[in-house]
C-alpha positions as CSV (number, residue, x, y, z in Angstrom):
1,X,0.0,0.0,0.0
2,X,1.5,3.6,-0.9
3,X,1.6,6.0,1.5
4,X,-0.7,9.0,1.5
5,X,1.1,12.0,-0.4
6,X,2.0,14.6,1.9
7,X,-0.2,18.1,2.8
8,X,0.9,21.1,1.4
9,X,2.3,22.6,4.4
10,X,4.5,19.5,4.4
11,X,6.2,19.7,1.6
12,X,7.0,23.3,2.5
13,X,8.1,22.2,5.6
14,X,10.4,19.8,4.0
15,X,11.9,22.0,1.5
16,X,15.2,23.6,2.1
17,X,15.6,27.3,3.0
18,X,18.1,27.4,0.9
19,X,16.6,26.7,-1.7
20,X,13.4,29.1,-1.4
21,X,15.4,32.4,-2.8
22,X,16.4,30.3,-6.0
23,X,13.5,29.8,-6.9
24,X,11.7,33.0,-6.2
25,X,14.8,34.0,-8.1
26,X,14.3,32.1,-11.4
27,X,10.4,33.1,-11.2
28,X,10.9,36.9,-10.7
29,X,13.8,36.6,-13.7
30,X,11.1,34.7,-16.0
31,X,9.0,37.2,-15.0
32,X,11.1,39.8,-15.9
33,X,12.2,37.9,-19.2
34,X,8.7,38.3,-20.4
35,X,8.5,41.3,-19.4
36,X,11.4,42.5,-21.8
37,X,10.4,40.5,-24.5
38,X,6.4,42.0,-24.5
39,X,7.7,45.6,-24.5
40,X,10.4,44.6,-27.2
41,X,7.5,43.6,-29.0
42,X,5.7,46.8,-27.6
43,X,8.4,49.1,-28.5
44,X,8.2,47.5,-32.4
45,X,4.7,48.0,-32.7
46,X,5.0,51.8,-32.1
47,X,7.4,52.6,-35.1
48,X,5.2,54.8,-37.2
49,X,4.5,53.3,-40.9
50,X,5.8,54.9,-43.5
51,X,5.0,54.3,-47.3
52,X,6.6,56.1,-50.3
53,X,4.8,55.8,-53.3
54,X,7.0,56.1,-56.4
55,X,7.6,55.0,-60.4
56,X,6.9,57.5,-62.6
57,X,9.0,60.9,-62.4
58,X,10.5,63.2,-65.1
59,X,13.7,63.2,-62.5
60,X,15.7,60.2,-63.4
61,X,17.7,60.2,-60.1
62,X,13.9,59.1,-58.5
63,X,15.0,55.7,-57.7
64,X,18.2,56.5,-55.6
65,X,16.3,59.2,-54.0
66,X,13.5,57.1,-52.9
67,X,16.5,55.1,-51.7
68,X,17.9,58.0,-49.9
69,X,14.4,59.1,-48.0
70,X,13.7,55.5,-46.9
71,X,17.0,55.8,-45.0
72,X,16.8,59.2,-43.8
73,X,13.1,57.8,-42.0
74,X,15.1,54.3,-40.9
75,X,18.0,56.4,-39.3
76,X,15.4,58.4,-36.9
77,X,14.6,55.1,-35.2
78,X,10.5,56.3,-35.9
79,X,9.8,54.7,-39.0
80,X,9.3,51.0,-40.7
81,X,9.4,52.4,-44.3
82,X,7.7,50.2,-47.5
83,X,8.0,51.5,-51.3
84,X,5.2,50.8,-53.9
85,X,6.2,51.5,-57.1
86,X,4.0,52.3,-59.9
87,X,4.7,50.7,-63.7
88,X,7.0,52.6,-65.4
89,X,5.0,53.8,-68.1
90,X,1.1,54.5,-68.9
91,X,-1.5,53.6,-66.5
92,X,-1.2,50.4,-64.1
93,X,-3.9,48.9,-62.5
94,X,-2.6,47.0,-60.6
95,X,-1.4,50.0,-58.0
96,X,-3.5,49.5,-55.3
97,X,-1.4,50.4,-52.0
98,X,-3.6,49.9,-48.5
99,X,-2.9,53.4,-47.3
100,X,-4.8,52.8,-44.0
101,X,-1.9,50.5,-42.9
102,X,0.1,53.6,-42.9
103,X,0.7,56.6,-40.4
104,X,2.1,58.7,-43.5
105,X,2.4,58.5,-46.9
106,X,5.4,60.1,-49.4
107,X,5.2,61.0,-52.6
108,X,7.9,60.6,-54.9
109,X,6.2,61.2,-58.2
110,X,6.7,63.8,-60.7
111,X,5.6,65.8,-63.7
112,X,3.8,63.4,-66.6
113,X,2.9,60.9,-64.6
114,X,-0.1,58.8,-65.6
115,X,-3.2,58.8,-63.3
116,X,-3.5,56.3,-60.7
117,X,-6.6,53.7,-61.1
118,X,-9.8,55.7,-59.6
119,X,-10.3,53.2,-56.8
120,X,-6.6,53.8,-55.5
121,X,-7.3,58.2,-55.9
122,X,-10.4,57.7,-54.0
123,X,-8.8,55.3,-51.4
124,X,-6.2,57.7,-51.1
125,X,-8.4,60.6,-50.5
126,X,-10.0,59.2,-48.1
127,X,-7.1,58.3,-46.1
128,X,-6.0,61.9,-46.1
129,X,-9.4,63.2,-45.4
130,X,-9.9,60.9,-42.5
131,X,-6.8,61.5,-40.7
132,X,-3.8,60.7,-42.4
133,X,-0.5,61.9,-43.3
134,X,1.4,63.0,-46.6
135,X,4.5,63.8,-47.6
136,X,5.0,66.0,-50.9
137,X,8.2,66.1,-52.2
138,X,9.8,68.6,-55.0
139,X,8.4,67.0,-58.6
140,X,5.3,65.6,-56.3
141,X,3.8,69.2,-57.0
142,X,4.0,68.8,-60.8
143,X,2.0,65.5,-60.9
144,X,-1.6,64.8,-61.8
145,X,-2.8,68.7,-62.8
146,X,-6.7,67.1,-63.3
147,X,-6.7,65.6,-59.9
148,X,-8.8,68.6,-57.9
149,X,-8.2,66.9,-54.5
150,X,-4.7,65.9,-55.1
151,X,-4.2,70.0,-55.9
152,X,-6.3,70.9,-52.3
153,X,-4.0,68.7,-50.6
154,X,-0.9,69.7,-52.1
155,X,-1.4,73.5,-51.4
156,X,0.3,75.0,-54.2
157,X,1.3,73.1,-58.0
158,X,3.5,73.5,-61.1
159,X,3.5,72.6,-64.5
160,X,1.2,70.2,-66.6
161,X,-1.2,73.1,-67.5
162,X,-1.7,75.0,-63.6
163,X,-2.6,78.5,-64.3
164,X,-4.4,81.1,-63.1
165,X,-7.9,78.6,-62.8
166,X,-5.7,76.6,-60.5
167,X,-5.5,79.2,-57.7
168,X,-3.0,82.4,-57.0
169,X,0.2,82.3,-56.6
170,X,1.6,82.8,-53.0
171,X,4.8,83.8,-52.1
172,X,6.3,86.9,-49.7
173,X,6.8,90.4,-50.7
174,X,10.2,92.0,-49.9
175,X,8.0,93.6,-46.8
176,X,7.4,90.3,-45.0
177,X,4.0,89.9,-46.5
178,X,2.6,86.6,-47.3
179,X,0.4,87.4,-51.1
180,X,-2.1,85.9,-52.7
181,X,-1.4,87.1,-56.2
182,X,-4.6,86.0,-58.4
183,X,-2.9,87.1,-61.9
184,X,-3.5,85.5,-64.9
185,X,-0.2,82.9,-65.8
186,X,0.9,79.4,-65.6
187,X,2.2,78.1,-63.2
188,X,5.7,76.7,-62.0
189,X,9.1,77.9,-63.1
190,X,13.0,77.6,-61.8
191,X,16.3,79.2,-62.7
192,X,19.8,77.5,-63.0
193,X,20.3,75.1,-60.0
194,X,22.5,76.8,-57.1
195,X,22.8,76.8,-53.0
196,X,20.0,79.4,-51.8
197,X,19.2,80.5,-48.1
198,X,16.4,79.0,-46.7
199,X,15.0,82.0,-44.5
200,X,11.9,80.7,-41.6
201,X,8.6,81.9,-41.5
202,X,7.4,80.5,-38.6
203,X,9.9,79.5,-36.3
204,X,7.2,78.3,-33.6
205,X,6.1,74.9,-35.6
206,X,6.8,72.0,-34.6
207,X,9.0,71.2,-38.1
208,X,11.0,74.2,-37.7
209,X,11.6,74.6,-34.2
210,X,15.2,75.2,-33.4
211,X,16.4,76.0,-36.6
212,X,18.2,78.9,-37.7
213,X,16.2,81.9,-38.9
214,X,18.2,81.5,-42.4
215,X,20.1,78.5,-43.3
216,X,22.1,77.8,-46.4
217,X,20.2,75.2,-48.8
218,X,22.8,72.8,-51.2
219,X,22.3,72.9,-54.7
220,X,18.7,72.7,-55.9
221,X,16.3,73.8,-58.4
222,X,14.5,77.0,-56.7
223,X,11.1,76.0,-57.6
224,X,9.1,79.7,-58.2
225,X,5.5,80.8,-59.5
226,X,3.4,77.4,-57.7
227,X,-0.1,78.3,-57.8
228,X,-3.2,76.4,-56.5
229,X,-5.6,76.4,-54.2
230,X,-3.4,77.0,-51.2
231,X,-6.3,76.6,-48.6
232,X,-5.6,75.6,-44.6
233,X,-2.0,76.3,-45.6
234,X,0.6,77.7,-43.8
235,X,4.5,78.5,-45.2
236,X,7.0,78.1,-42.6
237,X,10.1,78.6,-45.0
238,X,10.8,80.5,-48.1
239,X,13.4,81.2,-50.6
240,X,14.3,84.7,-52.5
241,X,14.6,83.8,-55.9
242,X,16.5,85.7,-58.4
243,X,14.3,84.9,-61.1
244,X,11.3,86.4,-59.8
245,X,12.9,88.7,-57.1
246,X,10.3,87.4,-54.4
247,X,10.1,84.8,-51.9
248,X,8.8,81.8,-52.8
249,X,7.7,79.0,-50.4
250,X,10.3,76.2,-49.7
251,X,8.2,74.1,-46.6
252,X,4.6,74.4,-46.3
253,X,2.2,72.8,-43.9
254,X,-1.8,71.5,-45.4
255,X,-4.4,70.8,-43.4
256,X,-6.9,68.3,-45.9
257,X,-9.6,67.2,-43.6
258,X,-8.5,65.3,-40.9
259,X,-5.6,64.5,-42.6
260,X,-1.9,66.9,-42.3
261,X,0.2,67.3,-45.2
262,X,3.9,68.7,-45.3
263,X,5.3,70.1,-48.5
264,X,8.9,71.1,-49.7
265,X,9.6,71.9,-52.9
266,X,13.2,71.3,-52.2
267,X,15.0,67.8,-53.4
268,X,15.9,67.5,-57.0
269,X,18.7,65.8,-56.9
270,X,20.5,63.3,-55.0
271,X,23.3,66.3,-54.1
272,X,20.4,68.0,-53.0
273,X,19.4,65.8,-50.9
274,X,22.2,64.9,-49.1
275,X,21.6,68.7,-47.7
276,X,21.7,68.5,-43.9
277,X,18.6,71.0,-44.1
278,X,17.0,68.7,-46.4
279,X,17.8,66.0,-44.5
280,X,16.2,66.8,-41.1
281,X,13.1,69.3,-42.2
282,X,12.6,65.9,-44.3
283,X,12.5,63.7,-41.0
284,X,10.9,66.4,-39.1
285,X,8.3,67.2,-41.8
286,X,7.3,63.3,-41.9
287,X,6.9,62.4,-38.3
288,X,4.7,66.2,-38.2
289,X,2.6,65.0,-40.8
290,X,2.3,61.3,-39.0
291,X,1.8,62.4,-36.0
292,X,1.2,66.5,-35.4
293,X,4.1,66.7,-33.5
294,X,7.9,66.7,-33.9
295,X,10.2,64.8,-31.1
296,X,13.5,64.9,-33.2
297,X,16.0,67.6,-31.9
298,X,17.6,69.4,-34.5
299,X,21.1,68.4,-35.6
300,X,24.2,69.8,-34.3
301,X,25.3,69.7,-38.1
302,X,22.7,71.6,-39.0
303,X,23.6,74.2,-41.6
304,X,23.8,77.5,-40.9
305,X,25.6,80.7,-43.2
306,X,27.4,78.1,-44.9
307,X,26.1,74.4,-46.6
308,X,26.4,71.2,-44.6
309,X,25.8,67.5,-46.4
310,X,26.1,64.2,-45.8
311,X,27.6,62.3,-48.5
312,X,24.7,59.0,-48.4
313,X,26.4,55.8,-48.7
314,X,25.1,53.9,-51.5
């Protein structure tokens, strides 16, 4: 006959004192084991989902600078970045990206490029309308002329038959005055690439908090005369350009619904991208348009009278 298994109180009484802390030891490190490896998992889930949208742009550099922004996002430590890429050439039906997996979406189209399918431009709008965020960059503002929301959320346009139907231009007199010139013209022009200074509008906002009042841009195309419908925008940045001896917005803020877009005309190139100002109004402008506010510090390389790049490793 087996004995009777013991009560509960003794086995305690039979277990070593020594070997009580051990234990409590190995439970409170599994416990804290778990704990580690649920806010790893925690800490991963929070990145903020980026997508840029690219394929068709009259810049031919577009595929090393869609390159170049997917790092710039990756580097912050905010951002899991994907790239959809449209066909090449002519329509493609197939481009369908699921925008409302994203917290932001970047542009990286440009000037002649073919119309997205009309269930991806009304998924699309509704995902800005709705809350969420885009990123317009340089030749972005040149794409689809006939798309009326695309143009509302891009502020201000150029090229592929904007004129004076499209909305004023907007720019800043030599006085400090922000106009809203309604004068027949088309619009979007640029002189010969050069560095230009970058001079702030409005220094309180989240993007340009921090940064010098005037900053020296690398080698760009100045982008002048944009016109559109410029509604809920705000400039924070602009640029004097010779061509048109006025000040012409370089970073603007949209508000399209719900949704927040951010806007710089600046980025032709790869050279110009490597621009430290590029670089960080870049992050900045993304995680602002994301999220509404900016937690990125601005760099201590961040130029100032004179240019500062980063040479991006290919």
């Amino acid at each position: 006959m087996l004995p009777a298994p013991p009560r509960a109180n003794q086995v305690a009484e039979k277990t070593p004192m020594r070997y009580r802390p051990l234990k409590l030891r190995w439970i409170v490190t599994g416990l804290g084991v778990l704990a580690l490896l649920a806010c790893g998992d925690g800490l991963a889930a929070e990145k903020l989902r980026a997508l840029i949208v690219d394929g068709q742009n009259n810049h031919a550099c577009w595929p090393k600078t869609t390159r170049m922004m997917k790092a710039y996002l990756e580097q912050t430590g905010l951002f899991s970045v994907d790239v959809a890429t449209h066909a090449p050439q002519g329509p493609d039906p197939s481009f369908k990206p699921v925008f409302a997996d994203y917290d932001v979406v970047i542009s990286n189209f440009g000037h002649g490029a073919a119309e997205w399918p009309a269930g991806t431009r009304a998924a699309f709008e509704e995902y800005v309308r709705d809350g969420g965020g885009f990123v317009v960059v340089h030749a972005a503002d040149n794409a689809f002329p006939g798309w009326e929301a695309y143009n509302r959320m891009i502020g201000l346009g150029g090229w592929g038959g904007r004129n004076e139907a499209s909305g004023p231009y907007v720019y800043f007199d030599e006085g400090g005055k922000l106009v809203r010139d309604t004068r027949p013209g088309a619009g979007g022009s640029h002189g010969p690439q050069s560095e230009f200074p970058v001079v702030i509008r409005d220094g309180e906002h989240p993007v340009t908090k921090g940064m010098p009042a005037s900053w020296m841009h690398a080698k760009d195309e100045l982008y002048d005369s944009l016109r559109g419908p410029a509604e809920q925008m705000t400039v924070l940045a602009t640029a004097w350009s010779p061509k048109t001896k006025r000040h012409e917005p370089m970073m603007m803020t949209i508000g399209y619904g719900k949704g927040r877009v951010f806007h710089t005309p600046m980025g032709h190139e790869t050279y110009s991208q490597e621009c430290v100002g590029f670089i960080s109004s870049f992050q900045r402008g993304t995680e602002w348009a994301a999220t509404g506010k900016v937690t990125q510090d601005v760099p201590a390389d961040f130029p100032g009278e004179q240019s500062s790049s980063r040479v991006f490793q290919w």
